[in-house]
mmCIF file of the N, C-alpha and C atoms, coordinates in Angstrom:
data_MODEL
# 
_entry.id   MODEL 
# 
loop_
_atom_site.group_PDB 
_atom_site.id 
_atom_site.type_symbol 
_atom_site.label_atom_id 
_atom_site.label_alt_id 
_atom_site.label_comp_id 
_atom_site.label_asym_id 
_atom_site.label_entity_id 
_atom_site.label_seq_id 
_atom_site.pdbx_PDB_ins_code 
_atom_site.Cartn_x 
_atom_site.Cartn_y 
_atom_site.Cartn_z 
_atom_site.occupancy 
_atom_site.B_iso_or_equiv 
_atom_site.pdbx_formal_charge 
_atom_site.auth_seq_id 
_atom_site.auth_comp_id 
_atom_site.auth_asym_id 
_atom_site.auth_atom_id 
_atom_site.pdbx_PDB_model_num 
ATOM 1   N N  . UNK A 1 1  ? 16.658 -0.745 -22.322 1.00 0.00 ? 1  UNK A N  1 
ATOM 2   C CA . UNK A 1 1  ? 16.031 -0.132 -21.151 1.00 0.00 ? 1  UNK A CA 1 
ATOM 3   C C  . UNK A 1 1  ? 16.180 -1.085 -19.958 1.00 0.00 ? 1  UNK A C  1 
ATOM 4   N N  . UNK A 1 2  ? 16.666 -0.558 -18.723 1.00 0.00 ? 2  UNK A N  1 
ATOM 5   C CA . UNK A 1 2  ? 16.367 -1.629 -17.635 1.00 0.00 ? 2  UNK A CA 1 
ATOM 6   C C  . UNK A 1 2  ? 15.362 -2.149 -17.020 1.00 0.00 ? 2  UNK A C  1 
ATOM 7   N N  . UNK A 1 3  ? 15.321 -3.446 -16.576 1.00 0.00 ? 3  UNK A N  1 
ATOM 8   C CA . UNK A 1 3  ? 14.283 -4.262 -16.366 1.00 0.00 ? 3  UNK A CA 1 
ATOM 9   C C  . UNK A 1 3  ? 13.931 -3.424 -15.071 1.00 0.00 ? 3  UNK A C  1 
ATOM 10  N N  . UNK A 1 4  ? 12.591 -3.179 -14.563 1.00 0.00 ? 4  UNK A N  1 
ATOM 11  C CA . UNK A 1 4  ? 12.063 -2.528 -13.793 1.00 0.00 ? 4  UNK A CA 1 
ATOM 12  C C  . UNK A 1 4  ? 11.428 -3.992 -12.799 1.00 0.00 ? 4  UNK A C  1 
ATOM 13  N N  . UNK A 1 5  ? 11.257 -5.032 -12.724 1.00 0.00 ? 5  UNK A N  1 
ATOM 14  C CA . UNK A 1 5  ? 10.519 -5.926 -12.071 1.00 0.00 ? 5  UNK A CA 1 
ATOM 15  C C  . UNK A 1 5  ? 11.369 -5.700 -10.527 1.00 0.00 ? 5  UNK A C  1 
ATOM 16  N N  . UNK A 1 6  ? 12.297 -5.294 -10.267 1.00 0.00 ? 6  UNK A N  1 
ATOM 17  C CA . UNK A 1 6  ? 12.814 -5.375 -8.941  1.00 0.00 ? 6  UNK A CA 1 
ATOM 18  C C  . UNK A 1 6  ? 12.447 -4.112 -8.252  1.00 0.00 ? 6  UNK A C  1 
ATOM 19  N N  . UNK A 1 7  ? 11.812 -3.222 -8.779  1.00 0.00 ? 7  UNK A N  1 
ATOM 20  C CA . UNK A 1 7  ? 11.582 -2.182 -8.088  1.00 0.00 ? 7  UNK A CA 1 
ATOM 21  C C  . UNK A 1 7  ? 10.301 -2.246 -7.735  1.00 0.00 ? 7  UNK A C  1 
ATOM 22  N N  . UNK A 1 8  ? 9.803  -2.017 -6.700  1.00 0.00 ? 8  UNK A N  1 
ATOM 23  C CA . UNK A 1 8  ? 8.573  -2.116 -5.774  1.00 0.00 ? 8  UNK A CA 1 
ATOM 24  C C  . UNK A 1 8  ? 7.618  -1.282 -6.572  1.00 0.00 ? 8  UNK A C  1 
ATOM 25  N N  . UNK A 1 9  ? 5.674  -2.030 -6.337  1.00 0.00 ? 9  UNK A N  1 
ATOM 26  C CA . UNK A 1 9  ? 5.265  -0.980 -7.017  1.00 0.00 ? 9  UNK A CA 1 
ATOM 27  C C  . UNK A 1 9  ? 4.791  -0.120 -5.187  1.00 0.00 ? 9  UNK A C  1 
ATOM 28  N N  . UNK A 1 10 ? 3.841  0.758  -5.685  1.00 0.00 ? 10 UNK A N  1 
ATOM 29  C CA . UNK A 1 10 ? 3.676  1.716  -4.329  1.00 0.00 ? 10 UNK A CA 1 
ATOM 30  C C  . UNK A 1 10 ? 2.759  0.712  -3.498  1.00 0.00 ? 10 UNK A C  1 
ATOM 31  N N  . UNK A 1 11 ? 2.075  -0.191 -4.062  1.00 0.00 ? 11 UNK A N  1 
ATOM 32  C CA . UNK A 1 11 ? 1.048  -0.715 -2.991  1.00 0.00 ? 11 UNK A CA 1 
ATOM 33  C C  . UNK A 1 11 ? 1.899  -1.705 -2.020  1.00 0.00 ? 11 UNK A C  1 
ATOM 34  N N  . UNK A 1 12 ? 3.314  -2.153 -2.604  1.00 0.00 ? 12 UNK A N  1 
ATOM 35  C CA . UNK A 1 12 ? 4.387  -3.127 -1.954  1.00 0.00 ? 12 UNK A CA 1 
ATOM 36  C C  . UNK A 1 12 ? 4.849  -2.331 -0.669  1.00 0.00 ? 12 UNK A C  1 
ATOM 37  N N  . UNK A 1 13 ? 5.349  -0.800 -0.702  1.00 0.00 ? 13 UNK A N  1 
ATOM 38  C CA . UNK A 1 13 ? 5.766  -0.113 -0.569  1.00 0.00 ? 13 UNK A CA 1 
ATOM 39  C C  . UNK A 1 13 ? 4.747  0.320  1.161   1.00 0.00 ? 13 UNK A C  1 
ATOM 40  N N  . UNK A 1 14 ? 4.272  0.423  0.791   1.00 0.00 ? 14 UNK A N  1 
ATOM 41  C CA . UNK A 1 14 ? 2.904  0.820  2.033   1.00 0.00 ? 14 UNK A CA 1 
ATOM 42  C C  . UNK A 1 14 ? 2.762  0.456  3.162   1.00 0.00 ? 14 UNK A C  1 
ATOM 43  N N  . UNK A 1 15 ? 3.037  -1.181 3.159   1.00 0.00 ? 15 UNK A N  1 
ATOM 44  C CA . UNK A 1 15 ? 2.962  -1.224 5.084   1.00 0.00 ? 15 UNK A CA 1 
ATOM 45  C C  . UNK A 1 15 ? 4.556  -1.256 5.379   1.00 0.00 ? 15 UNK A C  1 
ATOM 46  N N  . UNK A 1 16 ? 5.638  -1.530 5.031   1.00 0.00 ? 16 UNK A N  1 
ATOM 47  C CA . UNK A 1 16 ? 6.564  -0.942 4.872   1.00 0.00 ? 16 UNK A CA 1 
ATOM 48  C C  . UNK A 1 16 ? 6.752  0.630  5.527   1.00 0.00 ? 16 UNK A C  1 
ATOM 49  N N  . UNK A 1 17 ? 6.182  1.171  4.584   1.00 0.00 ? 17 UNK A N  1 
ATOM 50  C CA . UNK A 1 17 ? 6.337  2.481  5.009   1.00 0.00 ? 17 UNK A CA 1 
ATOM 51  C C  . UNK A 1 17 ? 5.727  3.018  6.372   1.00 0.00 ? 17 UNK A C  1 
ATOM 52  N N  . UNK A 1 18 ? 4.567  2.479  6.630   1.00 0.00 ? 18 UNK A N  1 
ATOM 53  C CA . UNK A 1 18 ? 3.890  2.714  8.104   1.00 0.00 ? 18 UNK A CA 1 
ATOM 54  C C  . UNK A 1 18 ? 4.525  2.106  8.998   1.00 0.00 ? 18 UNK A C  1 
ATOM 55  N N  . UNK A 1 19 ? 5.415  1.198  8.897   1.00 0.00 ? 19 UNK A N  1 
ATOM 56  C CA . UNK A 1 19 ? 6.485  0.362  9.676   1.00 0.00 ? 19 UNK A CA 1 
ATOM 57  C C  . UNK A 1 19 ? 6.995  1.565  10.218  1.00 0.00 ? 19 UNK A C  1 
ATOM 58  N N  . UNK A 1 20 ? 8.144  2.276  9.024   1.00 0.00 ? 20 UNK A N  1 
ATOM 59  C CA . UNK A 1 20 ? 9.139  2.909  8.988   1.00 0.00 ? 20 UNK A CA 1 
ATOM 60  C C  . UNK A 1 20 ? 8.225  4.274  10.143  1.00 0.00 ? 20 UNK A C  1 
ATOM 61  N N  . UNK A 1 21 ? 7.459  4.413  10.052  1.00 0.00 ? 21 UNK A N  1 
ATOM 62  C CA . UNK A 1 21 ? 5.920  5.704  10.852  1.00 0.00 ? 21 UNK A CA 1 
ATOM 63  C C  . UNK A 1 21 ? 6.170  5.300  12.420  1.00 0.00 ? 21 UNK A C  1 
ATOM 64  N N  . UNK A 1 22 ? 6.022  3.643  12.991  1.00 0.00 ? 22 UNK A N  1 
ATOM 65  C CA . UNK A 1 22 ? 5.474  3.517  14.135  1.00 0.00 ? 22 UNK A CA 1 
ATOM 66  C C  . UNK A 1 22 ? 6.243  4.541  15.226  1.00 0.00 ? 22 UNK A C  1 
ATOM 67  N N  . UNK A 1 23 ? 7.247  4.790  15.248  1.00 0.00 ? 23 UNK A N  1 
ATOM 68  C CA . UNK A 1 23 ? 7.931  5.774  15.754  1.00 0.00 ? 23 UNK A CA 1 
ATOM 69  C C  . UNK A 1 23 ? 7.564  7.047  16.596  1.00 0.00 ? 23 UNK A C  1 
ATOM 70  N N  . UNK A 1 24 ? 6.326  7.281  15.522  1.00 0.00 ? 24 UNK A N  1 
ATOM 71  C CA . UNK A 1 24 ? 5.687  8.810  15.807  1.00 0.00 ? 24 UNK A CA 1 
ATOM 72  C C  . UNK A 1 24 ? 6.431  10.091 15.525  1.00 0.00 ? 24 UNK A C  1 
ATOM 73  N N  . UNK A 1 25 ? 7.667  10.144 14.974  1.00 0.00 ? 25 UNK A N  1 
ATOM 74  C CA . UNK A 1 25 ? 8.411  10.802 15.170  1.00 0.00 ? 25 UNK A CA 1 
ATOM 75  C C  . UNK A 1 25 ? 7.618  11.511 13.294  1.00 0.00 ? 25 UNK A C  1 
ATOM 76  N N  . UNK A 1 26 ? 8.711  12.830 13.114  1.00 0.00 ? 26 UNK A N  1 
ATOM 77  C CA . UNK A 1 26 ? 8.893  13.258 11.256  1.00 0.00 ? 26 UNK A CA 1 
ATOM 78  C C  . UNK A 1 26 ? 10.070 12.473 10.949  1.00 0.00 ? 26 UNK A C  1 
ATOM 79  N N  . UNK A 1 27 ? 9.651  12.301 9.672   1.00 0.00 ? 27 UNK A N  1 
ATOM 80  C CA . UNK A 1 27 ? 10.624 11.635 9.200   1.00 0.00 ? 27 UNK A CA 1 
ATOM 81  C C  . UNK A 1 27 ? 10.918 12.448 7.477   1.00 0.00 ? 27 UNK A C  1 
ATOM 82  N N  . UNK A 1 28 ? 12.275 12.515 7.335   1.00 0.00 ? 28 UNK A N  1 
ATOM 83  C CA . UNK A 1 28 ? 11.925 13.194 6.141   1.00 0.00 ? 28 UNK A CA 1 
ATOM 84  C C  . UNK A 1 28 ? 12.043 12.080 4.908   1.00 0.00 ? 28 UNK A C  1 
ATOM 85  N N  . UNK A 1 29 ? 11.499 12.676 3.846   1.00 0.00 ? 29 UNK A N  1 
ATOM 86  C CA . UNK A 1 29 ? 10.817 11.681 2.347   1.00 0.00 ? 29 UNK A CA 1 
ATOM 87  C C  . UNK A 1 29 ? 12.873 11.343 2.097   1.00 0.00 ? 29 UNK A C  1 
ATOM 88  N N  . UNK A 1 30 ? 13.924 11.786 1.965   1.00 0.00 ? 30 UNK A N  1 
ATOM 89  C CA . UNK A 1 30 ? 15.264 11.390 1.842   1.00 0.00 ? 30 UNK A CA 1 
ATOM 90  C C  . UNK A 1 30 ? 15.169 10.379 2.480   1.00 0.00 ? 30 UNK A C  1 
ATOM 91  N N  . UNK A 1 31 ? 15.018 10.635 3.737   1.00 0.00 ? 31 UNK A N  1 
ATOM 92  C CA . UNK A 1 31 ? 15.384 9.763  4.299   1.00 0.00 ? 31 UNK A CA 1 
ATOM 93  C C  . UNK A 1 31 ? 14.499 8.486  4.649   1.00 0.00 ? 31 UNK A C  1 
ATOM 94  N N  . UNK A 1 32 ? 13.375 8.468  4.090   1.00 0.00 ? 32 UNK A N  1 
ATOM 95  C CA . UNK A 1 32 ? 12.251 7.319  3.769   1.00 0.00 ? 32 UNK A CA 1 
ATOM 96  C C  . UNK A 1 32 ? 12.580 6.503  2.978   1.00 0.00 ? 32 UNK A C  1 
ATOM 97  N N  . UNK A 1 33 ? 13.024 7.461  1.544   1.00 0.00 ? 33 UNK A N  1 
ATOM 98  C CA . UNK A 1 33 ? 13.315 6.784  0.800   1.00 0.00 ? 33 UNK A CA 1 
ATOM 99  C C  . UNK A 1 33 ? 14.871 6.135  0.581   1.00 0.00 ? 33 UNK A C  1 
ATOM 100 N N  . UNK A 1 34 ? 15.663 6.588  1.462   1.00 0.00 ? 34 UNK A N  1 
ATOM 101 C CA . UNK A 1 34 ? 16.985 5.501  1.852   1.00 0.00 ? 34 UNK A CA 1 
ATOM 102 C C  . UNK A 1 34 ? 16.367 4.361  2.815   1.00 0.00 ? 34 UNK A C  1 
ATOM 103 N N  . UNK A 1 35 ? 15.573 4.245  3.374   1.00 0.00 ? 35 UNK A N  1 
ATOM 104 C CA . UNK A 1 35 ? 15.713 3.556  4.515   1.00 0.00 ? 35 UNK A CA 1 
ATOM 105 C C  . UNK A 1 35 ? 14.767 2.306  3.359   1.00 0.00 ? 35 UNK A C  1 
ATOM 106 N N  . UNK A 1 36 ? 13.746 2.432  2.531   1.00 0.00 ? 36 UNK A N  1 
ATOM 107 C CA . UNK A 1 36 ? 12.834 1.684  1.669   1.00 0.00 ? 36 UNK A CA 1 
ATOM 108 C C  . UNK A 1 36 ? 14.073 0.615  0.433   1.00 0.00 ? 36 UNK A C  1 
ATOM 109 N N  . UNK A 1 37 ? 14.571 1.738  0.328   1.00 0.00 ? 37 UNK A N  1 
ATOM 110 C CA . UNK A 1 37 ? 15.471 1.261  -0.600  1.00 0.00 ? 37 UNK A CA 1 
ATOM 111 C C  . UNK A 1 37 ? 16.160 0.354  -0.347  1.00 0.00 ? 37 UNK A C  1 
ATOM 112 N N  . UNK A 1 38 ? 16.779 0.237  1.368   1.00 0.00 ? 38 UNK A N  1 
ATOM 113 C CA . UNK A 1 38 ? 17.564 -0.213 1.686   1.00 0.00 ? 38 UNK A CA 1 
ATOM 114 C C  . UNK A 1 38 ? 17.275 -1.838 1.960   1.00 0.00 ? 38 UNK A C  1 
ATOM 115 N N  . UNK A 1 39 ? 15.571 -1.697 2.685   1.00 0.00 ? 39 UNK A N  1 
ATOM 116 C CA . UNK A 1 39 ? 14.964 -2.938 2.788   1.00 0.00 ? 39 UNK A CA 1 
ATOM 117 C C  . UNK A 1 39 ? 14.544 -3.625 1.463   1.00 0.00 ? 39 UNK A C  1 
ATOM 118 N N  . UNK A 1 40 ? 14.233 -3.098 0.960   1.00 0.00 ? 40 UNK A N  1 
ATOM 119 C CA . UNK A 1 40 ? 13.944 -3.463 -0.632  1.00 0.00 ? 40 UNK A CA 1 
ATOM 120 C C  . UNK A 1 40 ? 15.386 -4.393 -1.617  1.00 0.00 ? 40 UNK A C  1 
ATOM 121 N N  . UNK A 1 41 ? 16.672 -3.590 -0.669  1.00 0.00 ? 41 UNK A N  1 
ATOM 122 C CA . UNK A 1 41 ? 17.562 -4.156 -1.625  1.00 0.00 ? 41 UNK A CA 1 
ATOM 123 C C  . UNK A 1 41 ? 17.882 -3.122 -3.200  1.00 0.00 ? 41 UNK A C  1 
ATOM 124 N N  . UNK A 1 42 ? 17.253 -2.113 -3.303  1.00 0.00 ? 42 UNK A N  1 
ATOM 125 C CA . UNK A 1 42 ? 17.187 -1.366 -4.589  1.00 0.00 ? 42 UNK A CA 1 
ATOM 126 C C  . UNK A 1 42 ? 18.335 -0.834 -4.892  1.00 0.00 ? 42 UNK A C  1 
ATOM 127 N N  . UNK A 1 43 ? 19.092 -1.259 -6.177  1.00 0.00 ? 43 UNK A N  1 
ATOM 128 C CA . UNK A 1 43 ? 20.496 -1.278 -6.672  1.00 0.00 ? 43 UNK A CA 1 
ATOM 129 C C  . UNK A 1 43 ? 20.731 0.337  -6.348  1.00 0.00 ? 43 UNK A C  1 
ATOM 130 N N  . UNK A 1 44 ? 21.604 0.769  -6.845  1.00 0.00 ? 44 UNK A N  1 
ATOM 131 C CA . UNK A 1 44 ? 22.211 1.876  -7.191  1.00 0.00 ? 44 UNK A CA 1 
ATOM 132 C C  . UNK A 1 44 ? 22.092 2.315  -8.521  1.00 0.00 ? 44 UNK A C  1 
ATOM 133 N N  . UNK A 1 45 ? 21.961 1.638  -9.344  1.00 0.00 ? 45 UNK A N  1 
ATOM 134 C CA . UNK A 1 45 ? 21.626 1.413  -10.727 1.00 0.00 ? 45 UNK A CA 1 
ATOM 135 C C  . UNK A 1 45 ? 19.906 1.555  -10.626 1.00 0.00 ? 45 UNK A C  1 
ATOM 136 N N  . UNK A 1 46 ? 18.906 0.706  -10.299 1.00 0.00 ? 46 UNK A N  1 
ATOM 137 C CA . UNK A 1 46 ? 17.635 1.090  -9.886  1.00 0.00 ? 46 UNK A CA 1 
ATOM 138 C C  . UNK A 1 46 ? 16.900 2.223  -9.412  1.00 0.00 ? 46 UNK A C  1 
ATOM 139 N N  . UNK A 1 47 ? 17.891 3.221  -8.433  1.00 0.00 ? 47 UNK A N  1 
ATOM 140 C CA . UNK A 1 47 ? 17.521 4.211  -7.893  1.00 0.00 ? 47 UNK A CA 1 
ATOM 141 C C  . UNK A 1 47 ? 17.742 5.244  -8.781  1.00 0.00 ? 47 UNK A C  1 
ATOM 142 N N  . UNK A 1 48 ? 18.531 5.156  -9.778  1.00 0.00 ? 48 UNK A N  1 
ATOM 143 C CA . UNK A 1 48 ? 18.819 6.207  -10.880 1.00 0.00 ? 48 UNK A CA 1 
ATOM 144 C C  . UNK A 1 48 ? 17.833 6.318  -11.715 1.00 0.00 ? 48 UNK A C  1 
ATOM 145 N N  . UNK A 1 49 ? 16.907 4.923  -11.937 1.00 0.00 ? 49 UNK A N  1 
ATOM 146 C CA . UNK A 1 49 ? 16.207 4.829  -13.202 1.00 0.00 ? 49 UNK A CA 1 
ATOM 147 C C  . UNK A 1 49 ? 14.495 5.744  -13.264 1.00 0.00 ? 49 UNK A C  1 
ATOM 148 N N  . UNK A 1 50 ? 14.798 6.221  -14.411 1.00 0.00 ? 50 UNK A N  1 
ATOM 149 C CA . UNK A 1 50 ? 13.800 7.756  -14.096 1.00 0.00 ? 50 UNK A CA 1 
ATOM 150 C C  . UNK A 1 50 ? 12.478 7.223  -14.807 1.00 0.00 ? 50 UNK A C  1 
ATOM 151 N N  . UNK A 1 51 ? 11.571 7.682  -14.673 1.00 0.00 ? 51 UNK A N  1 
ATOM 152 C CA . UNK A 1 51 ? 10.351 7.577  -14.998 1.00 0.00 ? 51 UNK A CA 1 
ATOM 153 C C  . UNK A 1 51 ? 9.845  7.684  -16.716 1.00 0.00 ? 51 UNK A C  1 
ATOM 154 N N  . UNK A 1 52 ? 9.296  7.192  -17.365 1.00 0.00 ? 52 UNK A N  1 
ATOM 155 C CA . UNK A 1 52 ? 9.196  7.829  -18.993 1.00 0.00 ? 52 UNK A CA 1 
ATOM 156 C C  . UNK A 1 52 ? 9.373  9.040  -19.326 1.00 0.00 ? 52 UNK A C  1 
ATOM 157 N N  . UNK A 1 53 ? 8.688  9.601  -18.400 1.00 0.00 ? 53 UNK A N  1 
ATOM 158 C CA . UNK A 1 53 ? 8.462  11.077 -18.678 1.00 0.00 ? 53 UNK A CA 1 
ATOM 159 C C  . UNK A 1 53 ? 10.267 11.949 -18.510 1.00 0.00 ? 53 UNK A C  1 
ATOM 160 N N  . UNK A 1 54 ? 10.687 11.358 -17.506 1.00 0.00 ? 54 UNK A N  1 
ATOM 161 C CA . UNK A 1 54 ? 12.063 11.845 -17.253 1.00 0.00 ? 54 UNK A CA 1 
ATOM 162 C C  . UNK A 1 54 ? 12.130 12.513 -16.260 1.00 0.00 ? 54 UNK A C  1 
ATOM 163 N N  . UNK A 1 55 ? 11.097 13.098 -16.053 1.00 0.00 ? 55 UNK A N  1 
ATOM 164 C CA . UNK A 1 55 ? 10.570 14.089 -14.853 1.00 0.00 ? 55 UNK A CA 1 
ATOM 165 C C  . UNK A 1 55 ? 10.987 13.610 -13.069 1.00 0.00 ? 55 UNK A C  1 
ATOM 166 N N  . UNK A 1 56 ? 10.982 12.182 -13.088 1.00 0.00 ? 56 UNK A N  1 
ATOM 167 C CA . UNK A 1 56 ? 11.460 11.624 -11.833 1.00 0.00 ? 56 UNK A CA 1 
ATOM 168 C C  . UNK A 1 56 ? 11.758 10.643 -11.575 1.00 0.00 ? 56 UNK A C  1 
ATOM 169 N N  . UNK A 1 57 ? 12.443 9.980  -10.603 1.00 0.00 ? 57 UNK A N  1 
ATOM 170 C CA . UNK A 1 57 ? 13.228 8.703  -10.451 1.00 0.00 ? 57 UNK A CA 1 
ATOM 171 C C  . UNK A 1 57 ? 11.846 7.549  -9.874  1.00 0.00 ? 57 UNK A C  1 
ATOM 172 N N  . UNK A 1 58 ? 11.976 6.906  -10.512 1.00 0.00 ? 58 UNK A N  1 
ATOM 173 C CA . UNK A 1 58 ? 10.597 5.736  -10.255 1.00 0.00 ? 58 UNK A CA 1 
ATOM 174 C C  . UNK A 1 58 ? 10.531 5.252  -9.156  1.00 0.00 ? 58 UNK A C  1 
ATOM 175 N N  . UNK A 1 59 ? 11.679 4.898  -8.110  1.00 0.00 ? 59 UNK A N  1 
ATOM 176 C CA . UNK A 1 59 ? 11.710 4.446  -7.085  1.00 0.00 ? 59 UNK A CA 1 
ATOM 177 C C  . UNK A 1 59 ? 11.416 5.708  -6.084  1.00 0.00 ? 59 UNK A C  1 
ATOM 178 N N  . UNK A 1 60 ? 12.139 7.023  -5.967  1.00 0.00 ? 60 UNK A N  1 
ATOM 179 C CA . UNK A 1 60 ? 11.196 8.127  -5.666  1.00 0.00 ? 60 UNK A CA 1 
ATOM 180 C C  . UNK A 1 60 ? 9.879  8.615  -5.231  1.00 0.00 ? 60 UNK A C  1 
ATOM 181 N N  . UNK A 1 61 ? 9.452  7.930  -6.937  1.00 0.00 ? 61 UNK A N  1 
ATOM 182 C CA . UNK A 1 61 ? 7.784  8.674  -7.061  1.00 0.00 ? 61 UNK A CA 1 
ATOM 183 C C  . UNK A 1 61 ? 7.117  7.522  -6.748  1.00 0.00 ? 61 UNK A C  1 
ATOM 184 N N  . UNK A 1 62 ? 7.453  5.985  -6.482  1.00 0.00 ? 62 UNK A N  1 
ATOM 185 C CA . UNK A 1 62 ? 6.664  5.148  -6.077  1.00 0.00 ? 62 UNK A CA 1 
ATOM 186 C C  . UNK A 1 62 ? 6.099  5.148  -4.475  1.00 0.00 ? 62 UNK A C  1 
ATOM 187 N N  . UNK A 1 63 ? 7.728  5.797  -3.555  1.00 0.00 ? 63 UNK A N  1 
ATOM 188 C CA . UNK A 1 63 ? 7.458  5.814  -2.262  1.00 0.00 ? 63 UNK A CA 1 
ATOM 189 C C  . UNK A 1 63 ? 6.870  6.883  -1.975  1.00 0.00 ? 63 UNK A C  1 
ATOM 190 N N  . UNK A 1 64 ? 6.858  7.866  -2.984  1.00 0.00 ? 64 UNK A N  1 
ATOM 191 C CA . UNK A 1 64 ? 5.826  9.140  -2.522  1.00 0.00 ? 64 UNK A CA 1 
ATOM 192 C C  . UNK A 1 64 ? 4.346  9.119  -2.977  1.00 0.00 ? 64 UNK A C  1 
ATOM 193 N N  . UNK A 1 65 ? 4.256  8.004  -3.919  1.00 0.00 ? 65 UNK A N  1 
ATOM 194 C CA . UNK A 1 65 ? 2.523  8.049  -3.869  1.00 0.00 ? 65 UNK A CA 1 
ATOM 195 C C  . UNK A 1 65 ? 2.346  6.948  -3.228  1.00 0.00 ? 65 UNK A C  1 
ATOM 196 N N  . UNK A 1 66 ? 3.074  5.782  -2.557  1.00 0.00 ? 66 UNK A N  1 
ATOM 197 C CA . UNK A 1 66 ? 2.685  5.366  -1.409  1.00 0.00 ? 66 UNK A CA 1 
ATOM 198 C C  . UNK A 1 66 ? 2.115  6.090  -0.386  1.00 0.00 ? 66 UNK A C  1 
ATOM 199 N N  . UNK A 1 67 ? 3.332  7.050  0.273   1.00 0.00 ? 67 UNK A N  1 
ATOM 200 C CA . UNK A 1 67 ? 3.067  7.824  1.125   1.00 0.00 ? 67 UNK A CA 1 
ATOM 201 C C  . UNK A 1 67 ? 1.617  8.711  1.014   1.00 0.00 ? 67 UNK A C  1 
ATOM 202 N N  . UNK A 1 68 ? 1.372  9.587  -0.114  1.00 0.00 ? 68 UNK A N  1 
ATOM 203 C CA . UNK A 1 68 ? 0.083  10.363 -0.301  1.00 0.00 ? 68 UNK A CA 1 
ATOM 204 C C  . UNK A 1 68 ? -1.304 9.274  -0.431  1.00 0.00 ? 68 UNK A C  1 
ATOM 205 N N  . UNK A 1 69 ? -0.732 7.695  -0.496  1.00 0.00 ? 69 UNK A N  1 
ATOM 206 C CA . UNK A 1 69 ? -2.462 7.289  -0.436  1.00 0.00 ? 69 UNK A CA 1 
ATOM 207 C C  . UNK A 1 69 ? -1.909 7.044  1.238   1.00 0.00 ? 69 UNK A C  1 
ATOM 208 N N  . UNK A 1 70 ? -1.519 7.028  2.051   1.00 0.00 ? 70 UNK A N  1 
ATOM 209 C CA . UNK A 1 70 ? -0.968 6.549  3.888   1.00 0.00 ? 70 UNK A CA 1 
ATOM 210 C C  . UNK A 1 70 ? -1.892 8.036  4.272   1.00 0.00 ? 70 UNK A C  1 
ATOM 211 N N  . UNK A 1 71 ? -1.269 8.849  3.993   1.00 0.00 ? 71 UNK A N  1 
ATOM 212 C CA . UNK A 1 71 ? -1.786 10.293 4.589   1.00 0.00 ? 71 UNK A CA 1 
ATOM 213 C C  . UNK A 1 71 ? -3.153 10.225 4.185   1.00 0.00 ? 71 UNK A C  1 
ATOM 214 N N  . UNK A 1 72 ? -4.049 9.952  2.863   1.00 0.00 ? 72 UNK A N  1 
ATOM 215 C CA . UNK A 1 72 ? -4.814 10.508 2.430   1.00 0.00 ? 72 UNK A CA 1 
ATOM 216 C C  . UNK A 1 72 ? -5.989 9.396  3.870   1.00 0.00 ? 72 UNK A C  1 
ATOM 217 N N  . UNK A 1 73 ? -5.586 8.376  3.450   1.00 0.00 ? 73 UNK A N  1 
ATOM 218 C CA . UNK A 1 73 ? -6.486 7.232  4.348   1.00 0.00 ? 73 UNK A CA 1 
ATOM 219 C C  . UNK A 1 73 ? -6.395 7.852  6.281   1.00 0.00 ? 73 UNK A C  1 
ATOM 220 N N  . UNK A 1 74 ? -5.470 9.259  6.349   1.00 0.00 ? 74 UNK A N  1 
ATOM 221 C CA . UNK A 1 74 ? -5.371 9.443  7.572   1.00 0.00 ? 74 UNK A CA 1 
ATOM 222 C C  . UNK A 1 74 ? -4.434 8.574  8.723   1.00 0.00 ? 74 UNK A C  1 
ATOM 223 N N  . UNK A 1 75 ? -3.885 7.819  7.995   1.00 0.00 ? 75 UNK A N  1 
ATOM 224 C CA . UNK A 1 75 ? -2.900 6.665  8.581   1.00 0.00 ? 75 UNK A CA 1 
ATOM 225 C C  . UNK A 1 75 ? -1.083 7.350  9.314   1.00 0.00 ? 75 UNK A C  1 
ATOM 226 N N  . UNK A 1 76 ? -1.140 8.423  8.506   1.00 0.00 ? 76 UNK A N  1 
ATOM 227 C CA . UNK A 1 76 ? 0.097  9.309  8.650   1.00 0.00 ? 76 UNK A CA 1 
ATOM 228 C C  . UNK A 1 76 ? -0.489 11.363 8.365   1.00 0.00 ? 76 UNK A C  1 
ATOM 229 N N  . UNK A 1 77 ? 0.265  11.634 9.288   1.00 0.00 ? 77 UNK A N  1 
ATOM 230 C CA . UNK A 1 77 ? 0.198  13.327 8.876   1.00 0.00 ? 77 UNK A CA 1 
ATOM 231 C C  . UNK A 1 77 ? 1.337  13.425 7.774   1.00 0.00 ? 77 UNK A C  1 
ATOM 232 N N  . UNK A 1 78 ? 1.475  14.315 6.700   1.00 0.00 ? 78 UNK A N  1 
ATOM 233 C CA . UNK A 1 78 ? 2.161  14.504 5.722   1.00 0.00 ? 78 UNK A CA 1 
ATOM 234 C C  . UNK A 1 78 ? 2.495  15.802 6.274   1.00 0.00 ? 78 UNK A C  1 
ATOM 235 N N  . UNK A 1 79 ? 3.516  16.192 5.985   1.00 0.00 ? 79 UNK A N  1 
ATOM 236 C CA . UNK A 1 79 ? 3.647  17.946 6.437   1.00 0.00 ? 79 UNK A CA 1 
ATOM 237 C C  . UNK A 1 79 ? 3.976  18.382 5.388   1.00 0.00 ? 79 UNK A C  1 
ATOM 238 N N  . UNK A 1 80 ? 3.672  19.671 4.760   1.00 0.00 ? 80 UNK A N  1 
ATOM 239 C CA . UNK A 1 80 ? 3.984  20.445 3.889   1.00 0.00 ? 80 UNK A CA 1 
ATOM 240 C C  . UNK A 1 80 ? 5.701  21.056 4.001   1.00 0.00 ? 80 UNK A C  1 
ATOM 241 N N  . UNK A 1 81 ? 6.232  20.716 3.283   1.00 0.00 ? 81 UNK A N  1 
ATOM 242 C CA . UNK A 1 81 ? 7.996  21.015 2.837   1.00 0.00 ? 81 UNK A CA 1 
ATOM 243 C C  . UNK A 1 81 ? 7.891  22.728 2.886   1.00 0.00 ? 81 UNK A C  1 
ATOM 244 N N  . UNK A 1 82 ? 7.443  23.078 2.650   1.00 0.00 ? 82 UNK A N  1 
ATOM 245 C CA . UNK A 1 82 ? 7.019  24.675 1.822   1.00 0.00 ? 82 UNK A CA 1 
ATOM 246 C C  . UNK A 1 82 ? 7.916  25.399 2.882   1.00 0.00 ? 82 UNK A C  1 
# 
């Protein structure tokens, strides 16, 4: 199994991400999560690596429950994809 220590957990992930916010602008979660990845350094090999469950890519679901505790604290608007 690959070593997971290089991949950010979500609380790493967080002011980072409000960085990536100051803007004011939308930004979409693709493209959050290229731009995280990118500062992070996160392989190509890393970004593939999926969660136990299988259900999702860990580096993914880390910057998106970053993001949902940013919104929840009111720090960012989240917009609904729908």
């Amino acid at each position: 199994m690959p070593e997971t220590m290089s991949i950010p957990d979500f609380q790493s992930l967080m002011r980072p991400l409000l960085e990536l916010h100051q803007d004011q602008q939308e930004h979409l979660n693709r493209d959050l999560v290229e731009a995280l990845a990118e500062q992070f350094s996160i392989s190509d090999e890393e970004r593939r690596q999926m969660l136990p469950s299988g259900r999702a890519k860990m580096f993914d679901n880390r910057v998106g429950w970053a993001k949902t505790y940013i919104a929840n604290a009111g720090l960012i608007e989240a917009v609904d994809a729908r």
